[in-house]
TIRO-2110 file (N, C-alpha, C; in Angstrom, 1 decimal):
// TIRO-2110
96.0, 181.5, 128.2, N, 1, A
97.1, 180.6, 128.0, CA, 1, A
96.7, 179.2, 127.9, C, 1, A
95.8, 178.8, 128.8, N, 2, A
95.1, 177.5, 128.4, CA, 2, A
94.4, 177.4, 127.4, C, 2, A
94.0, 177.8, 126.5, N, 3, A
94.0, 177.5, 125.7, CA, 3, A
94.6, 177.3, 123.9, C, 3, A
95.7, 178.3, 124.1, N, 4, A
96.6, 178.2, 123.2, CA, 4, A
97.5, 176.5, 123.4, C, 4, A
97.5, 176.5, 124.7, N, 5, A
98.1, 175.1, 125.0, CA, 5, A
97.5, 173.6, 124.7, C, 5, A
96.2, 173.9, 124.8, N, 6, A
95.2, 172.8, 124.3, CA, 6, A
95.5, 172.9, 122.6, C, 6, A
95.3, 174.0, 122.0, N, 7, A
95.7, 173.9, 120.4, CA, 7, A
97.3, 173.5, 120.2, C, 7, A
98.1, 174.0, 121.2, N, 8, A
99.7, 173.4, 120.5, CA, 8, A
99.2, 171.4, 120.9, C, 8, A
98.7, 170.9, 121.8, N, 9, A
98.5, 169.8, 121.9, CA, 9, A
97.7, 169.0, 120.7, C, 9, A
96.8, 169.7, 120.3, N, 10, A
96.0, 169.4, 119.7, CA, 10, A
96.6, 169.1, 117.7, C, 10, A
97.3, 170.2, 117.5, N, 11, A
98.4, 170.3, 116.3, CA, 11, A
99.6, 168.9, 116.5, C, 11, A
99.9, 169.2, 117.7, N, 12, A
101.0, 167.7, 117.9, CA, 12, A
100.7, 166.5, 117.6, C, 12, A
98.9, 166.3, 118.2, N, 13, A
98.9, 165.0, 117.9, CA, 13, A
98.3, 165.0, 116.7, C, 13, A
97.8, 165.9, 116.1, N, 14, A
97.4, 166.0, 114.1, CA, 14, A
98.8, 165.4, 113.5, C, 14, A
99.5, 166.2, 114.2, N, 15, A
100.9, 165.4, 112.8, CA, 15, A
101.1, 164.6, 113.3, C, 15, A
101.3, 164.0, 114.9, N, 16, A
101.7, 162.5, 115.2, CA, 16, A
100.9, 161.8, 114.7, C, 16, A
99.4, 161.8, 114.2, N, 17, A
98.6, 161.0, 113.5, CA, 17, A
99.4, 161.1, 112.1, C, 17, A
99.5, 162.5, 111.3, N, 18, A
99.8, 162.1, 110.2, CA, 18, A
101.4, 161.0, 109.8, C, 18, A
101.9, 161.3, 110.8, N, 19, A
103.4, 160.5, 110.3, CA, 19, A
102.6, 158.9, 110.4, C, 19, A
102.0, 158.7, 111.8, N, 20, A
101.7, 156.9, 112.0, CA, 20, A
101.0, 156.9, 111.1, C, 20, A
100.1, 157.2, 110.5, N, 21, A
99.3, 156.8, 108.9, CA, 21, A
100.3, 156.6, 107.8, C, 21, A
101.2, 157.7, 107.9, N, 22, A
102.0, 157.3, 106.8, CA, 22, A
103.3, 156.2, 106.6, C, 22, A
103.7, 155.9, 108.3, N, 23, A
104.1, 154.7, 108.2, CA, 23, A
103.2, 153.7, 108.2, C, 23, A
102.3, 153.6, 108.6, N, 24, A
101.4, 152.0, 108.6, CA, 24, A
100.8, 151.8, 107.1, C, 24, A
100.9, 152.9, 105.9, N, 25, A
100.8, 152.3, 104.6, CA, 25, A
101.7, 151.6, 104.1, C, 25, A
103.4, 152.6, 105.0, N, 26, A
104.5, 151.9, 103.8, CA, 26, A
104.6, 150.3, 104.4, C, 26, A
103.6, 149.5, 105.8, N, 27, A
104.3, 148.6, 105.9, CA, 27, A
103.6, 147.5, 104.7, C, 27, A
104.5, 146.7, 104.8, N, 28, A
103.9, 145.1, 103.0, CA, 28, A
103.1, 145.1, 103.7, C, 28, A
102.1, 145.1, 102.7, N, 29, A
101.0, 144.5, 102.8, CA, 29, A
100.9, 142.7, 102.8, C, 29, A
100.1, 142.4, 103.8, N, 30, A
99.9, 141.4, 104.4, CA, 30, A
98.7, 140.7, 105.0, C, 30, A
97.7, 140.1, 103.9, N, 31, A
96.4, 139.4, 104.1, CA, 31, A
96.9, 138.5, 105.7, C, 31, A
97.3, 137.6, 105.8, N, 32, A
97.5, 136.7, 107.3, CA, 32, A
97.7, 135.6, 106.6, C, 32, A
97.1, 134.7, 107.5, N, 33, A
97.7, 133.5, 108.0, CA, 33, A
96.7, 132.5, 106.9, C, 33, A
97.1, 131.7, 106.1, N, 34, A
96.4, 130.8, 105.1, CA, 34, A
95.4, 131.8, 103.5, C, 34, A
95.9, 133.2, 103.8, N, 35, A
95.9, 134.6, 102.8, CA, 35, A
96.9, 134.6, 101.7, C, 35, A
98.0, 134.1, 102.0, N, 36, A
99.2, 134.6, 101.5, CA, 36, A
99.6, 134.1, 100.1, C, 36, A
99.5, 133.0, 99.5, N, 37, A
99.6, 132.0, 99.0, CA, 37, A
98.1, 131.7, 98.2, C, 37, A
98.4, 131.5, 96.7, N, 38, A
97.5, 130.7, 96.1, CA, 38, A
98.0, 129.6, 95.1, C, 38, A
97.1, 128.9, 95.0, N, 39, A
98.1, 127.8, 94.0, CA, 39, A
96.8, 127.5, 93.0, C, 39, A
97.1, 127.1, 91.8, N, 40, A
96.1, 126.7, 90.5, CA, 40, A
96.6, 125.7, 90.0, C, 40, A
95.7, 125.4, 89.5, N, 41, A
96.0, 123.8, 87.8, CA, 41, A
95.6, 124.5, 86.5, C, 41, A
96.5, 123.7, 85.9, N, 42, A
96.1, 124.6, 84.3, CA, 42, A
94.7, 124.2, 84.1, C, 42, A
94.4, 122.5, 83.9, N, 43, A
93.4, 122.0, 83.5, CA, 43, A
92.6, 121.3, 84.6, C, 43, A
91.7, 121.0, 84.3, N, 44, A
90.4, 120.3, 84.9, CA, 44, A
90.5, 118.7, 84.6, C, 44, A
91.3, 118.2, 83.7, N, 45, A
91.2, 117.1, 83.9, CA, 45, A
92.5, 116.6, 83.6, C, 45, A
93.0, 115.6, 84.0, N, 46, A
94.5, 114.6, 83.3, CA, 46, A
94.0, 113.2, 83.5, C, 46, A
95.2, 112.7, 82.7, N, 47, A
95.5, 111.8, 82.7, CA, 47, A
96.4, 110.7, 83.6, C, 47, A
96.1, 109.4, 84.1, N, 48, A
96.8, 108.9, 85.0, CA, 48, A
98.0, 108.7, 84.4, C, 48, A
99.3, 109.3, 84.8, N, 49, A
100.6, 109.4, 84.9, CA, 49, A
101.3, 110.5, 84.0, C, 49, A
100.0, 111.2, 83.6, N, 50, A
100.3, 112.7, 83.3, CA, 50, A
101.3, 113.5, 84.5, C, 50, A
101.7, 114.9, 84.3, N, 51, A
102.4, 115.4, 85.0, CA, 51, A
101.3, 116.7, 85.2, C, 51, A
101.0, 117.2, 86.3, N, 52, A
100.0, 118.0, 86.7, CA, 52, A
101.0, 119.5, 87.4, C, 52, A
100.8, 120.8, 86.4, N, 53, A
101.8, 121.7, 86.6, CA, 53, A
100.9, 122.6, 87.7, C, 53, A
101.7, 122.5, 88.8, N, 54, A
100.5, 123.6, 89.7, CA, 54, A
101.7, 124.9, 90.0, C, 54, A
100.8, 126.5, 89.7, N, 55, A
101.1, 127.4, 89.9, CA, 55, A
101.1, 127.7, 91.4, C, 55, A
101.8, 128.4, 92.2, N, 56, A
101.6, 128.5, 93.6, CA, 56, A
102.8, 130.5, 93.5, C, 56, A
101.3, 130.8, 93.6, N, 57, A
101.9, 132.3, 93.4, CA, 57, A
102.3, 132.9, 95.1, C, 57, A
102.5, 133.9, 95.3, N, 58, A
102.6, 134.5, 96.8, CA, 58, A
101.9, 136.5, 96.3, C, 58, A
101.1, 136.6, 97.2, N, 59, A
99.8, 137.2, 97.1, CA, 59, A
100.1, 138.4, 97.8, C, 59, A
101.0, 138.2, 98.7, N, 60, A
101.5, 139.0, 99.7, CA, 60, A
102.7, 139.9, 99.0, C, 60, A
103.4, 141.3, 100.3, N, 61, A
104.1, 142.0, 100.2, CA, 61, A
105.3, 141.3, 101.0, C, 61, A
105.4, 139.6, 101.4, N, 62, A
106.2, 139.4, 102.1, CA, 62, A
106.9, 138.5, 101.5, C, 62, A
108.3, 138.4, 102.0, N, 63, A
108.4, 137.1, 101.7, CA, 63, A
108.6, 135.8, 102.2, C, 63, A
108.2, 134.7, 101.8, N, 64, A
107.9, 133.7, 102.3, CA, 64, A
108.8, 132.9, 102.0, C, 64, A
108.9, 131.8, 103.2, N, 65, A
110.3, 130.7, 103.4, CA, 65, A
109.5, 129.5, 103.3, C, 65, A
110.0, 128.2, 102.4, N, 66, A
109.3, 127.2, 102.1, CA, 66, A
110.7, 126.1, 102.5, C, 66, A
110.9, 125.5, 104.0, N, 67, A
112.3, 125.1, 104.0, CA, 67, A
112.0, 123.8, 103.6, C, 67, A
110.5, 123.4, 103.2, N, 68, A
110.8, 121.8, 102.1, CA, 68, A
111.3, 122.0, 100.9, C, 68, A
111.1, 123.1, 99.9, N, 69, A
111.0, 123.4, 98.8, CA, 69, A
110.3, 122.5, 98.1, C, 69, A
108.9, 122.4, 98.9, N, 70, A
107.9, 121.6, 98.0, CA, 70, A
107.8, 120.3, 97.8, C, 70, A
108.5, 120.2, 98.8, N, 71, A
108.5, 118.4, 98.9, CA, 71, A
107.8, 117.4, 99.6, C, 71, A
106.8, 118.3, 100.1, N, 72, A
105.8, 117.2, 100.9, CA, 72, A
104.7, 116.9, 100.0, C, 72, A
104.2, 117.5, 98.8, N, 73, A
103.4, 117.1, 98.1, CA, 73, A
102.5, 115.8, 98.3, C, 73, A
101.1, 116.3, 98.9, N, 74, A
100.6, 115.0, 98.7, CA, 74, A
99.4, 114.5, 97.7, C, 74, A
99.2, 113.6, 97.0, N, 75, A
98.0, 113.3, 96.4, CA, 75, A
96.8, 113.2, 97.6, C, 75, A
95.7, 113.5, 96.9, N, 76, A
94.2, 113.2, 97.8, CA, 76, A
93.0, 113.3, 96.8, C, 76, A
92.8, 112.2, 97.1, N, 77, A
91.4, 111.5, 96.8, CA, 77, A
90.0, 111.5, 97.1, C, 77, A
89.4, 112.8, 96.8, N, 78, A
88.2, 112.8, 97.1, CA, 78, A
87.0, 111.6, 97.2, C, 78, A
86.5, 111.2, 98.7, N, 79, A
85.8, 110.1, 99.1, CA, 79, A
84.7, 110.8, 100.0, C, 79, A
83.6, 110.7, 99.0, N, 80, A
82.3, 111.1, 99.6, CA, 80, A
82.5, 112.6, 100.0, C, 80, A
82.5, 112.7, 101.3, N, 81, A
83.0, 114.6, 101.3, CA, 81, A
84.3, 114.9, 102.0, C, 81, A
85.3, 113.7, 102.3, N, 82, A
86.2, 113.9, 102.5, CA, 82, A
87.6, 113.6, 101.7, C, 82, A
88.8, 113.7, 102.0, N, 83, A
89.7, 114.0, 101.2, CA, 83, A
91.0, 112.8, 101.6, C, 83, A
91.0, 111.5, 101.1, N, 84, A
92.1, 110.9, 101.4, CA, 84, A
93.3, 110.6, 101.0, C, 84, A
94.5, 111.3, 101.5, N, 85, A
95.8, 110.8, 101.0, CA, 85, A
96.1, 109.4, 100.1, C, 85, A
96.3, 109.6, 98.8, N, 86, A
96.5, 108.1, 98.3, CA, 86, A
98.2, 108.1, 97.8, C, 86, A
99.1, 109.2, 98.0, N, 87, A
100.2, 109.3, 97.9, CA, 87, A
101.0, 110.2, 98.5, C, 87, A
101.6, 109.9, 99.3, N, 88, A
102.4, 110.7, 100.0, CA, 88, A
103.1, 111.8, 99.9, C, 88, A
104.3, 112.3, 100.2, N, 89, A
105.1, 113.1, 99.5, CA, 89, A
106.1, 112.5, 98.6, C, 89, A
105.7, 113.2, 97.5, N, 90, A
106.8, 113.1, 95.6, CA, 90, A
107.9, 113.8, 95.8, C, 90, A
108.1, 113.0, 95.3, N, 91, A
109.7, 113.9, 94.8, CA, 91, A
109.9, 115.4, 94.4, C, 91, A
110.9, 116.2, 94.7, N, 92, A
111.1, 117.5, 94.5, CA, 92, A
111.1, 118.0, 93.0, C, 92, A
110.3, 118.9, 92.5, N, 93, A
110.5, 119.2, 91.2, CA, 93, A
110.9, 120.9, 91.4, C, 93, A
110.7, 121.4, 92.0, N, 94, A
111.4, 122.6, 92.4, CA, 94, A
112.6, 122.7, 93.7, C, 94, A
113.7, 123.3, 92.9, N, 95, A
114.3, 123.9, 94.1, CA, 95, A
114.4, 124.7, 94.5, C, 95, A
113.4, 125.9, 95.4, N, 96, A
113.3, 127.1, 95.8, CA, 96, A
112.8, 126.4, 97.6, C, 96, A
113.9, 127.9, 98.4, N, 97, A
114.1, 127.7, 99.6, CA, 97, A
112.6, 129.0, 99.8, C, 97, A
112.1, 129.8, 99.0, N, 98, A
111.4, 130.8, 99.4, CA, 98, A
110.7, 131.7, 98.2, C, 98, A
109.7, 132.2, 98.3, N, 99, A
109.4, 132.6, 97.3, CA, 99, A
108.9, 134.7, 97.9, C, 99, A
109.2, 135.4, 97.0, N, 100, A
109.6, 136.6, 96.9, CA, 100, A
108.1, 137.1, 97.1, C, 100, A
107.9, 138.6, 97.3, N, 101, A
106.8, 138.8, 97.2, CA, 101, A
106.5, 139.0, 95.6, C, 101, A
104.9, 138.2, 95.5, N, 102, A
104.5, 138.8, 94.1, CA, 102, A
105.1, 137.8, 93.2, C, 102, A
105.7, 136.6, 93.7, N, 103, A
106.8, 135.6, 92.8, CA, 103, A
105.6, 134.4, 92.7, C, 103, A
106.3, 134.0, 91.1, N, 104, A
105.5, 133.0, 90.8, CA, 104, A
106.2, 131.7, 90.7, C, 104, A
105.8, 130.8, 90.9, N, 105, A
106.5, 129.4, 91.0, CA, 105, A
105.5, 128.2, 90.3, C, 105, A
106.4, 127.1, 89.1, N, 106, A
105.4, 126.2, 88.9, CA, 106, A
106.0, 125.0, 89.8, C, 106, A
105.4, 124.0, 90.3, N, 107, A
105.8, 122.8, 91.0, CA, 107, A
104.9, 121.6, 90.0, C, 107, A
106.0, 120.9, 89.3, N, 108, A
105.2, 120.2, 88.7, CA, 108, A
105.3, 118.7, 89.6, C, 108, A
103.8, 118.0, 89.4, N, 109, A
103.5, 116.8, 90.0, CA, 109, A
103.2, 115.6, 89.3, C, 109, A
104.0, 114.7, 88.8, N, 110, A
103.8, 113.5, 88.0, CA, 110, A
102.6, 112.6, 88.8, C, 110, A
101.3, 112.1, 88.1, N, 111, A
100.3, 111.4, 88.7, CA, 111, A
100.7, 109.6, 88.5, C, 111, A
100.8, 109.3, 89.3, N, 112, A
100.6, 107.9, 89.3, CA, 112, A
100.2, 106.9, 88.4, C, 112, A
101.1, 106.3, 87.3, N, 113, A
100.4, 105.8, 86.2, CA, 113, A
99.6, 104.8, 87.3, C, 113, A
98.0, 104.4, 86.5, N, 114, A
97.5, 103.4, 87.1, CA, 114, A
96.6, 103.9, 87.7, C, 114, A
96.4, 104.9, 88.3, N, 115, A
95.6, 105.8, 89.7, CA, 115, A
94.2, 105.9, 89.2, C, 115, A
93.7, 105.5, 89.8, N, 116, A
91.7, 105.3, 90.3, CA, 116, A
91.4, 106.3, 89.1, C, 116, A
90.3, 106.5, 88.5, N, 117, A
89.3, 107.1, 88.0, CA, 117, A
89.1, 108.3, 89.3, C, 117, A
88.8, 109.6, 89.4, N, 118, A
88.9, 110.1, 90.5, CA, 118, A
88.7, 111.6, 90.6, C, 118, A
88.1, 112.2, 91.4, N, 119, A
88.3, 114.0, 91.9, CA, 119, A
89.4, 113.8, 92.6, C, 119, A
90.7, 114.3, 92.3, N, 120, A
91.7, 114.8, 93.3, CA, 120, A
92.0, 116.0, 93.1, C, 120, A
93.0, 116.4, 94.5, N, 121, A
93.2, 117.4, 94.6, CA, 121, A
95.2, 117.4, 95.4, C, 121, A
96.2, 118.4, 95.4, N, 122, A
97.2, 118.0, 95.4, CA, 122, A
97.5, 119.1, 97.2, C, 122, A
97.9, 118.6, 97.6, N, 123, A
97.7, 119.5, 99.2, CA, 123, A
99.6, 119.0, 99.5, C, 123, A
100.0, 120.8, 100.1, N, 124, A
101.4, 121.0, 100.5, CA, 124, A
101.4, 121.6, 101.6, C, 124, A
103.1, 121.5, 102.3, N, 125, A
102.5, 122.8, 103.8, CA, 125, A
102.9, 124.2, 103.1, C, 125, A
101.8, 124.8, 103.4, N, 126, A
101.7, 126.5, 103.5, CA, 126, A
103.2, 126.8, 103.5, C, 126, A
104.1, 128.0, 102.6, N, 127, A
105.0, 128.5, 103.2, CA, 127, A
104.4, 130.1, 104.0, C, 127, A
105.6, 129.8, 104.8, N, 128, A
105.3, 131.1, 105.8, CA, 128, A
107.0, 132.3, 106.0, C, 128, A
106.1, 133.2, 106.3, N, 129, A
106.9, 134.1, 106.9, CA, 129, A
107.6, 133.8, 107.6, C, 129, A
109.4, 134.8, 107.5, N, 130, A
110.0, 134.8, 108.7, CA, 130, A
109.6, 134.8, 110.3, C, 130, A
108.4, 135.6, 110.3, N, 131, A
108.4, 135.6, 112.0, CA, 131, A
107.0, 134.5, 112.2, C, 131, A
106.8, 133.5, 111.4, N, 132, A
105.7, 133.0, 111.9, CA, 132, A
105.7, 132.3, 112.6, C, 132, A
104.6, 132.0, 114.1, N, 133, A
104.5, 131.1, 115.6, CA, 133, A
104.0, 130.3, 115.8, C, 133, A
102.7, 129.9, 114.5, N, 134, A
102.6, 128.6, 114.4, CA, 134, A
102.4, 128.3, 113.0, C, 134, A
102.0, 127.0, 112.8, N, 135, A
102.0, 126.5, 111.6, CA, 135, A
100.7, 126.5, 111.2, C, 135, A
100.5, 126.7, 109.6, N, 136, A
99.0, 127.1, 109.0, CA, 136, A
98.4, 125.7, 108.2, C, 136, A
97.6, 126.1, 107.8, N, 137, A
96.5, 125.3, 107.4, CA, 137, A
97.2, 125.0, 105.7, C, 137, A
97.2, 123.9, 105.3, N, 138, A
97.5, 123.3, 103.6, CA, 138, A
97.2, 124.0, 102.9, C, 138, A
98.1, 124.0, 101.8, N, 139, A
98.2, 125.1, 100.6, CA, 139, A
97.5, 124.1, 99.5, C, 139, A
96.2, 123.9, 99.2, N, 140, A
95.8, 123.2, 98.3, CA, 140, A
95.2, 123.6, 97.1, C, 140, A
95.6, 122.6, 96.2, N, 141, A
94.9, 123.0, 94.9, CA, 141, A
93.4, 122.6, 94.5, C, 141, A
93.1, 123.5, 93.5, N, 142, A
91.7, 123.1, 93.1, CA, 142, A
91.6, 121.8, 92.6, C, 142, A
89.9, 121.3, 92.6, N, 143, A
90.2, 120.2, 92.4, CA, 143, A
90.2, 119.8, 91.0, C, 143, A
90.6, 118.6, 90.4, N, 144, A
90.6, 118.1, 89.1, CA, 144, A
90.5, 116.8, 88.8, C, 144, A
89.7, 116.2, 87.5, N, 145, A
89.7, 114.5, 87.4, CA, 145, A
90.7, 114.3, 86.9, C, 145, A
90.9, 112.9, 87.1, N, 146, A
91.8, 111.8, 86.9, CA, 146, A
90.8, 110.9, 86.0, C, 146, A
91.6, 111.0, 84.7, N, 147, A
91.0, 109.6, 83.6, CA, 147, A
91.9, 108.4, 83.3, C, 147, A
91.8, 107.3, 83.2, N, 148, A
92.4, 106.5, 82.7, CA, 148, A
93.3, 106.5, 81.5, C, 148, A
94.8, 106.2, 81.5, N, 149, A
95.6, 106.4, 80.4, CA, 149, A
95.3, 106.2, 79.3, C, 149, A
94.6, 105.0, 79.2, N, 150, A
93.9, 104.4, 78.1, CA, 150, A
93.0, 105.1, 77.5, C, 150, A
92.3, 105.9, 78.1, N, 151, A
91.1, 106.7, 77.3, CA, 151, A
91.6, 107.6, 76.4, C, 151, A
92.7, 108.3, 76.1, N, 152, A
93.1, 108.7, 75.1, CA, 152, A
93.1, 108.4, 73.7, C, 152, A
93.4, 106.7, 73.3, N, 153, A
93.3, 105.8, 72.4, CA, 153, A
91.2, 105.7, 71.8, C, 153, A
91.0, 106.3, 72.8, N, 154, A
89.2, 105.4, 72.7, CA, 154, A
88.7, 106.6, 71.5, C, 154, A
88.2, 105.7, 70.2, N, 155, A
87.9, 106.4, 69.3, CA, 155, A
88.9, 107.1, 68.4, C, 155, A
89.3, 106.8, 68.6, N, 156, A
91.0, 106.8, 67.3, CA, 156, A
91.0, 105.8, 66.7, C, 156, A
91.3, 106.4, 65.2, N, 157, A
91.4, 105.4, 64.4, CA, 157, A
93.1, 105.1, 64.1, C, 157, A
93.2, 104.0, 63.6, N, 158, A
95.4, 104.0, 63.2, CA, 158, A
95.5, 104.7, 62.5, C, 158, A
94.5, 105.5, 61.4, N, 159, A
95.1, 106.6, 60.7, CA, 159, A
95.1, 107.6, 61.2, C, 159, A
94.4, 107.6, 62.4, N, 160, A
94.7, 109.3, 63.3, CA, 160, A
95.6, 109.3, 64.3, C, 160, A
96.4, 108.2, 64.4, N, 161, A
97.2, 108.1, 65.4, CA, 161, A
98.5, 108.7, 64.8, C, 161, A
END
């Protein structure tokens, strides 16, 4: 009898394993904390007072709440090996409270006519999950130059204009 009872135990927890496997696949999938989120630039370089379109996709099976809707946007200015704010937060060019899983979003960024010759890079806060307990690390983009407006004109002739 003991041991027919060790096999009914034994069967019980085979399928209690198989059901918990089969719920912990269906839950979203979910990299963590500064995973979830990616953002891009089309190009590698602009122009000063160009508008710089940055993609900011969500990576994740969740969905995520952005209750700035992108409005902290800051410019930063690569100096030596660190990264200095040279403009604050811009104005809102999207209005989205959250982005879906698997949703794509562009946030476009007008650069500062006038702005330095320069490596920058455009840094926002991370959106997060409903149940998240603290706050994550900047959702930043790659980086890219800044050319002077003017250089556009350099080597143009009035008949190519």
């Amino acid at each position: 009898m003991r041991g027919t009872f060790g096999r009914q135990n034994l069967s019980i927890l085979a399928a209690f394993t198989l059901i918990a496997s089969g719920c912990a696949s269906m839950r979203p999938y979910d990299p963590g904390p500064g995973k979830r989120v990616a953002a891009a630039v089309i190009q590698d370089t602009y122009l000063s007072g160009e508008s710089v379109n940055v993609t900011i996709a969500n990576l994740s099976d969740v969905t995520l709440f952005y209750p700035d809707s992108f409005c902290k946007t800051e410019l930063q200015r690569k100096d030596g090996t660190s990264w200095k704010t040279v403009e604050g937060p811009a104005r809102c060019s999207v209005s989205v409270d959250f982005l879906d899983p698997g949703q794509t979003v562009v946030h476009q960024y007008r650069l500062p006519a006038g702005v330095a010759v320069g490596t920058y890079r455009l840094s926002m806060p991370m959106p997060l999950p409903d149940d998240a307990y603290a706050p994550e690390p900047a959702l930043q983009t790659p980086a890219f130059t800044v050319y002077a407006a003017d250089v556009r004109n350099v080597g143009m002739t009035s008949s190519s204009r």
